[in-house]
C-alpha positions as CSV (number, residue, x, y, z in Angstrom):
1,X,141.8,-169.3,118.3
2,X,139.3,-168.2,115.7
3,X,141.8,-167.0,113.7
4,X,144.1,-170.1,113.3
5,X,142.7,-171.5,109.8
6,X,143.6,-168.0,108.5
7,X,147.1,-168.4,109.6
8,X,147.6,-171.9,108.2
9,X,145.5,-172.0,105.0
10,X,147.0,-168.4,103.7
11,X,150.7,-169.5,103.5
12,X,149.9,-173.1,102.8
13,X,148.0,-171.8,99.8
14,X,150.3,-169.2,98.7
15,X,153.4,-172.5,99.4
16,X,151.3,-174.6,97.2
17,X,150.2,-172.3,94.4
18,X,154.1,-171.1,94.1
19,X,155.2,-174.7,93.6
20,X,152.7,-175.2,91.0
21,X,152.9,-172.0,89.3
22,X,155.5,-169.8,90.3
23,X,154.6,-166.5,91.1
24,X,151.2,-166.3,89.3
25,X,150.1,-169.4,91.3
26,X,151.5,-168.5,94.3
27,X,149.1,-164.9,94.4
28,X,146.1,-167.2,93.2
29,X,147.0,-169.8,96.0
30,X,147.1,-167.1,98.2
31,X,144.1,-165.4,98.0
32,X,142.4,-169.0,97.6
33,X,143.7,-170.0,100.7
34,X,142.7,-166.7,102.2
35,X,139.5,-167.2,101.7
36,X,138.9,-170.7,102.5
37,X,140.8,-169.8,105.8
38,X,138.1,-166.8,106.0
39,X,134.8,-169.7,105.5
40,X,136.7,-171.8,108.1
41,X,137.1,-169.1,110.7
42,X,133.5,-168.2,110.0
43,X,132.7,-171.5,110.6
44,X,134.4,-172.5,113.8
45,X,133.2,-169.7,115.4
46,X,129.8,-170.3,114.6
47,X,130.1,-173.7,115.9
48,X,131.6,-172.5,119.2
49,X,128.5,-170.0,119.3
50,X,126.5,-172.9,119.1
51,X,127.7,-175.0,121.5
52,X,128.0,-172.5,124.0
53,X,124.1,-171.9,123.9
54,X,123.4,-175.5,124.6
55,X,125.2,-175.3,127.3
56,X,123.9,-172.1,128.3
């Protein structure tokens, strides 16, 4: 479940870059998307961690 950002901000980036830039923008949307899907998997899982201690 951690994972699921990854999955859907790499191909919406890479979708999104390609429509605006061909195939230039669709590597730059892709690694963009790659790692804001990377920071938001960090993120939620951090936030899980932290809710599980409170109700540890």
């Amino acid at each position: 479940m951690g994972c699921l950002p990854l999955l859907l901000l790499f191909p919406l980036g890479f979708g999104l870059g390609y429509l605006i830039g061909g195939s230039r923008g669709g590597l730059w949307g892709a690694g963009i998307g790659l790692l804001l899907g990377v920071l938001a998997m960090g993120l939620f899982i951090r936030a899980v961690r932290r809710q599980h201690r409170a109700d540890g």
